[in-house]
LODRENVO-323761 format. One record per residue (C-alpha): x, y, z. Coordinates in nm, 2 decimals. Layout:
REM residues N
> X | Y | Z
> X | Y | Z .
...
REM end
This chain:
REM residues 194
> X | Y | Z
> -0.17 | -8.88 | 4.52 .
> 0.13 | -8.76 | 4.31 .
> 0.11 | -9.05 | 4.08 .
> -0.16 | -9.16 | 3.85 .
> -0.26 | -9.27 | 3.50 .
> -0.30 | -9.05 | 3.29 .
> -0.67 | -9.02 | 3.10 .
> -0.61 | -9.02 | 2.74 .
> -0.97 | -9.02 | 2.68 .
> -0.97 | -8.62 | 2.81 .
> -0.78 | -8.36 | 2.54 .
> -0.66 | -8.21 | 2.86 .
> -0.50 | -8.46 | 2.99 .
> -0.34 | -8.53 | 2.63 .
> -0.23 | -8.21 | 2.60 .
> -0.06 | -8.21 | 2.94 .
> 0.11 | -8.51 | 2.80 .
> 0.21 | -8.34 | 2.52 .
> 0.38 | -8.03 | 2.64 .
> 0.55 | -8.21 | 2.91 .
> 0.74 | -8.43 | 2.61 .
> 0.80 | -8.14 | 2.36 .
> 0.94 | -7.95 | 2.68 .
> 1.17 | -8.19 | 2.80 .
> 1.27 | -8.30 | 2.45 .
> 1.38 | -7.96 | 2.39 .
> 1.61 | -7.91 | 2.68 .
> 1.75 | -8.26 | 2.58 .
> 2.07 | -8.39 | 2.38 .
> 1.79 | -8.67 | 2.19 .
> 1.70 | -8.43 | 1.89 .
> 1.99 | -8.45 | 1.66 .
> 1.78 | -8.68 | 1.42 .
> 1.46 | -8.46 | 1.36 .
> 1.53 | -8.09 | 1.41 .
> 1.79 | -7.86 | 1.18 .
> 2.08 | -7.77 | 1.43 .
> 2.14 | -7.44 | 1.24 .
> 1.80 | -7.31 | 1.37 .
> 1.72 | -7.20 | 1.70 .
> 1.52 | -7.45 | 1.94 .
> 1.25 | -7.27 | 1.98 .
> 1.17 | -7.19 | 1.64 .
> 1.12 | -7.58 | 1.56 .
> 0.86 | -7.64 | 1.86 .
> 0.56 | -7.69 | 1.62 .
> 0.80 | -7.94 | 1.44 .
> 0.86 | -8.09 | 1.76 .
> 0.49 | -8.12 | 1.88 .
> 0.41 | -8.28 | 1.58 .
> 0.60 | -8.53 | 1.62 .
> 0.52 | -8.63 | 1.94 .
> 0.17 | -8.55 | 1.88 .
> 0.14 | -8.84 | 1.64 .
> 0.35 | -9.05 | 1.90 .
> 0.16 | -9.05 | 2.16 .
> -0.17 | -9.03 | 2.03 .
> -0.04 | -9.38 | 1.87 .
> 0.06 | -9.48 | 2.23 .
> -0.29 | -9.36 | 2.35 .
> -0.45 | -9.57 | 2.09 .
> -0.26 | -9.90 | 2.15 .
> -0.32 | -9.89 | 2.52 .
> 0.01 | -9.79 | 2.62 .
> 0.01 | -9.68 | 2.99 .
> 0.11 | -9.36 | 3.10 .
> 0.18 | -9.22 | 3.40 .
> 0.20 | -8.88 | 3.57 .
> 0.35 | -8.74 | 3.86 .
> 0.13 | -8.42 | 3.95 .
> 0.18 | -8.12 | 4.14 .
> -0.01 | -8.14 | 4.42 .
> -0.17 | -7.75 | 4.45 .
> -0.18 | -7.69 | 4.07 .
> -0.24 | -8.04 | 3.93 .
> 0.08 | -7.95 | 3.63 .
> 0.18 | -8.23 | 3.54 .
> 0.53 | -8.28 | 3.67 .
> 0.69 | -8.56 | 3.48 .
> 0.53 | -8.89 | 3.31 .
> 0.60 | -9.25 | 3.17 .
> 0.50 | -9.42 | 2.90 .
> 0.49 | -9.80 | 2.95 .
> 0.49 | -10.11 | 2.67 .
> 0.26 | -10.36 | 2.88 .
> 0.39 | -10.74 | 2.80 .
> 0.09 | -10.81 | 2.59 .
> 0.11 | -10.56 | 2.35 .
> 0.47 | -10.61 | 2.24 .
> 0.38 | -10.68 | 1.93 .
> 0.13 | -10.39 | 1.85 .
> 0.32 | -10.10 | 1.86 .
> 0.58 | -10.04 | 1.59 .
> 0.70 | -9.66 | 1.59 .
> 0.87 | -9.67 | 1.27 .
> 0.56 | -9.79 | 1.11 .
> 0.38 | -9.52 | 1.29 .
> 0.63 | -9.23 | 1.08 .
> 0.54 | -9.41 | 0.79 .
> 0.26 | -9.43 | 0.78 .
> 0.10 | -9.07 | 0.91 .
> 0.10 | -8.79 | 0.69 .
> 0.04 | -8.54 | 0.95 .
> 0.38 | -8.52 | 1.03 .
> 0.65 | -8.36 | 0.80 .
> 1.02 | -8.31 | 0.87 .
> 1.17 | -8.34 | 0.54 .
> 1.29 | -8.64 | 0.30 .
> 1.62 | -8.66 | 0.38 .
> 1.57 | -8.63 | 0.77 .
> 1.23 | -8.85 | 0.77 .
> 1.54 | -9.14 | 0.58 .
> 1.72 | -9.07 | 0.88 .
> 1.44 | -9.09 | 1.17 .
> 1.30 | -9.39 | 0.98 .
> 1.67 | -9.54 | 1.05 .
> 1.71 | -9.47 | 1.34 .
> 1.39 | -9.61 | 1.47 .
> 1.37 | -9.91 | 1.28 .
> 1.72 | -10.01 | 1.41 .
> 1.55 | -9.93 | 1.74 .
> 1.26 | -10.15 | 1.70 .
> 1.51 | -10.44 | 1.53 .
> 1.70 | -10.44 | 1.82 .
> 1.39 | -10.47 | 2.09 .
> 1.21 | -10.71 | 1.89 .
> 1.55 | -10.91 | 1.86 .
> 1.63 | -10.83 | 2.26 .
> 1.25 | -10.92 | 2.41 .
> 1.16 | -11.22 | 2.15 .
> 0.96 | -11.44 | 2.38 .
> 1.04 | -11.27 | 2.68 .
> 0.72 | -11.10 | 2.83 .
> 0.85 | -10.77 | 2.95 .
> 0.78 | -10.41 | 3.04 .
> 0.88 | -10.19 | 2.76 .
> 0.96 | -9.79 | 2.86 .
> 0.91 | -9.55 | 2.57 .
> 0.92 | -9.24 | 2.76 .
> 1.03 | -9.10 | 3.05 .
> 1.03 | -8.72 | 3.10 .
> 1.07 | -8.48 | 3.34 .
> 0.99 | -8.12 | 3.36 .
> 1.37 | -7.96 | 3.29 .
> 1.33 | -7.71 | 3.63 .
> 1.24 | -8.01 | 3.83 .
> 1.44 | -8.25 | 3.69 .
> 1.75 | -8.50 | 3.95 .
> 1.45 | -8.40 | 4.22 .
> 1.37 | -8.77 | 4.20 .
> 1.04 | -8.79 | 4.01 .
> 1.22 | -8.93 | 3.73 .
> 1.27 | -9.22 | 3.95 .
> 0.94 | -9.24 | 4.16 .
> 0.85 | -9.28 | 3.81 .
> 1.05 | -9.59 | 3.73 .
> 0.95 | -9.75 | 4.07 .
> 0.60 | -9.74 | 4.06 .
> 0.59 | -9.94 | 3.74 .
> 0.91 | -10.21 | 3.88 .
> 0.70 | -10.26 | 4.22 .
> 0.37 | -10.30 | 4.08 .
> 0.46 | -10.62 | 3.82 .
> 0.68 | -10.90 | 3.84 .
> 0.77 | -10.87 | 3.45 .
> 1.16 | -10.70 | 3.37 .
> 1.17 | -10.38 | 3.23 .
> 1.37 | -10.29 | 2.90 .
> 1.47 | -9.97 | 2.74 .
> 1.69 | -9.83 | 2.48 .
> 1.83 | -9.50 | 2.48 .
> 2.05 | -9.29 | 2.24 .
> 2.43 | -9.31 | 2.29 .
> 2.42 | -8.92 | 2.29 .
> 2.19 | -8.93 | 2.60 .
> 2.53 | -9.00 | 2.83 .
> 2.33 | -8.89 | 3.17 .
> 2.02 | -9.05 | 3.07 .
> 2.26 | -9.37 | 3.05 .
> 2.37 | -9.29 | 3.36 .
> 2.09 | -9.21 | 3.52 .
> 1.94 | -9.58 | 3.43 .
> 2.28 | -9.75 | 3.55 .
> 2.25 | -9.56 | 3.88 .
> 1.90 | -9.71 | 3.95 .
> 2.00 | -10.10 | 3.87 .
> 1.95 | -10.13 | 3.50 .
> 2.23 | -10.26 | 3.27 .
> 2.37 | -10.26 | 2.95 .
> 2.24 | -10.57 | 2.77 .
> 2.43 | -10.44 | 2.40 .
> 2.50 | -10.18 | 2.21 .
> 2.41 | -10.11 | 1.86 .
> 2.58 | -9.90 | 1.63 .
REM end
């Protein structure tokens, strides 16, 4: 099958996970808060994989689930997910995560504005989902060459057809296809924070 959970008990698998994110992140418009837009891309990729390094291996740790979409020959993984499940809404705080880690470094005065931007994140969702048992999606990301190929979507499906709980989400303002992209496939604004 071209879906499956990820192992996050294998490095492998991890690691999989982990290129896939700093990849996509990359080609995206979501990385105006941690990397210096006066240096080339490329040149912050250990930055990058730092940072999601520590994120997911806090996701790992707290049970998240994560899906993959393989290829079938190769077994690269294509594009993944990375689910809240309803009883863990309270366990995972990702700005407590930043603050918490010293492996990951970006600066004072761009860790201030990270920290801001995710704890207004996690504000909001805790405000949004309080008492409501709920799906929570972190991440989803597919590779940019096989990205609008619908993966992104098989993605979304597999976790709305499998449980009965809603699903929530945030995403970045500056992410205007990602909004998009969600609106297209049945989700809807519920607020906007500045």
């Amino acid at each position: 099958p071209h879906l499956r959970l990820v192992d996050g008990s294998i490095e492998s698998e991890r690691e999989k996970v982990l290129t896939l994110m700093v990849d996509t992140f990359l080609h995206s418009n979501r990385i105006f808060y941690l990397i210096n837009n006066k240096k080339l891309r490329l040149d912050q990729v250990s930055k990058v994989r730092s940072y999601f390094k520590v994120q997911l291996d806090y996701f790992f740790e707290h049970h998240a689930f994560v899906w993959g979409y393989y290829d079938q020959v190769t077994d690269e993984l294509i594009g993944c997910s990375v689910w809240e499940h309803p009883d863990t809404l309270t366990k995972i705080d990702v700005s407590s995560l930043l603050v918490n880690t010293a492996s990951f470094s970006i600066g004072a005065s761009r860790l201030k504005r990270t920290l801001e931007v995710f704890r207004c994140i996690e504000s909001s969702r805790k405000e949004d989902v309080l008492g409501l048992k709920c799906w929570v999606l972190h991440w989803l990301a597919v590779r940019p060459g096989r990205q609008k190929s619908g993966i992104g979507r098989l993605l979304m499906e597999n976790c709305i057809l499998r449980h009965q709980e809603p699903i929530y989400l945030q995403v970045l303002d500056v992410e205007r296809d990602v909004v998009d992209f969600f609106k297209k496939h049945c989700f809807v604004l519920f607020k906007t924070v500045p």
